[in-house]
N, C-alpha and C positions, 0 to 999 in steps of 0.2 A: 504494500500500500504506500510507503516511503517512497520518495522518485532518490534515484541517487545510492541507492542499496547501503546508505552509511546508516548507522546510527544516530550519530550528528545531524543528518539530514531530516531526521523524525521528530527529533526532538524541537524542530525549529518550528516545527508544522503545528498547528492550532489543535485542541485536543477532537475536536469531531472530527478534522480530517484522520487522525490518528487510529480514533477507535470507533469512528459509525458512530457517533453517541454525542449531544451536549455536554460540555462542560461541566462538574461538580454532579452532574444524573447520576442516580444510579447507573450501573449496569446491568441491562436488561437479562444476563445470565442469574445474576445475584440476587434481583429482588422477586424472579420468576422460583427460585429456591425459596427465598423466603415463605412466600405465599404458599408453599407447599404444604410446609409446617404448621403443624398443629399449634394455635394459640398458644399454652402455656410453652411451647418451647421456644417460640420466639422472643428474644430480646427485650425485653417491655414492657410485654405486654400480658394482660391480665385473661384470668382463666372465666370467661362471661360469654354470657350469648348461647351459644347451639351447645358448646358441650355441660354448661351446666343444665339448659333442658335435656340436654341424654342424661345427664347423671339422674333428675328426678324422673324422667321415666324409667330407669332402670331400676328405681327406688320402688315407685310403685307396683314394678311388674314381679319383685322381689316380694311385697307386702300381700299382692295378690297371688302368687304359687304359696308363699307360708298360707294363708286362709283357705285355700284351695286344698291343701295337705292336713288340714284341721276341720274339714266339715263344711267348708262353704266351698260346695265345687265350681258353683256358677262365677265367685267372686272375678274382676277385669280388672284392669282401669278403666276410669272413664277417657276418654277419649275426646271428647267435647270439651270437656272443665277448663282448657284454658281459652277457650273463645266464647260460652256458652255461662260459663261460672258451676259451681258445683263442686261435691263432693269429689277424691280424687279417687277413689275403689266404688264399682256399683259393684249392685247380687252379692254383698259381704252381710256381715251381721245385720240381722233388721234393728233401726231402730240407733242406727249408729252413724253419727257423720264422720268420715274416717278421712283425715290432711296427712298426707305423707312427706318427711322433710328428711334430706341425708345430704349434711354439710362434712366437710372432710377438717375442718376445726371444733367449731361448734354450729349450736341448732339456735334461734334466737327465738323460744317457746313461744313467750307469750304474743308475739306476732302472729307467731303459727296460729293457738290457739284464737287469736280474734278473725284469723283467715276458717276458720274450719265452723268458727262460731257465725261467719256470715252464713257458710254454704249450707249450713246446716235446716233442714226445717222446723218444724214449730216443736214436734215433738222428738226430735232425735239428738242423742246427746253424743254432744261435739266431743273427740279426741284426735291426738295427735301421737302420731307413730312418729318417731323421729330416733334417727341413728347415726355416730358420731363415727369416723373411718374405724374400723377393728373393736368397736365394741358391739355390744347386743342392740337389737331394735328393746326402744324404751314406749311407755305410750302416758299420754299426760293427759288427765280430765280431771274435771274439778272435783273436790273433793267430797261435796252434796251428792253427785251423779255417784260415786264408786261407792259411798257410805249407801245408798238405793240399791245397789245393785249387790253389795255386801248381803243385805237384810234378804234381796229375793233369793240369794243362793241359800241360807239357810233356812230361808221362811218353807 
């Protein structure tokens, strides 16, 4: 691309005659690599967007085989809930608004909770499944509902 086959002669040349490219740009090799890369492994940049929606569908789909493996065969996700609003497991326990949340730090409950407490209906009490990387799935409901439901399993 050099006229003159020197080195010297290249270097005198302007850098888009040099390398195809403007000045200070990227190179169209390097940032077409970039873009390849998965979020978190890129430089900078934060772990949001598509792969934490995979991570909470894989949360839900996780919360739904456990219920499925315990007596609720029909239990899913729902699949509408983020455009439609709603509960995050249908065909689960009747009678139960079930938010599924799996943060790889922490879970920030009681948001969860006023998120599970909207989708919830009039008579269905709101809980929250939630599980931290490497620990157990936990589930948080208020303490009126569990003391209720205490009394029916003995009553």
């Amino acid at each position: 691309m050099c006229s003159g086959g020197s080195r010297r002669s290249c270097e005198r040349l302007p850098a888009q005659k040099r390398s195809g490219r403007r000045e200070g740009g990227p190179r169209p090799r390097q940032s077409r690599r970039l873009a390849e890369r998965p979020a978190q492994l890129r430089p900078g940049a934060s772990v949001s967007g598509k792969h934490s929606r995979d991570k909470g569908a894989r949360a839900e789909l996780k919360v739904a085989q456990l219920l499925r493996a315990n007596g609720w065969p029909r239990a899913e996700r729902n699949l509408s809930q983020s455009r439609d609003g709603g509960v995050d497991i249908l065909n689960g326990p009747e009678g139960l608004a079930l938010e599924v949340k799996h943060n790889a730090k922490r879970v920030d409950v009681p948001a969860a909770m006023r998120q599970a407490e909207a989708a919830a209906g009039p008579h269905d009490i709101p809980i929250v499944l939630h599980r931290v990387d490497r620990e157990p799935w936990r589930a948080t409901l208020e303490a009126t509902e569990l003391l209720a439901l205490l009394r029916l399993r003995e009553g």
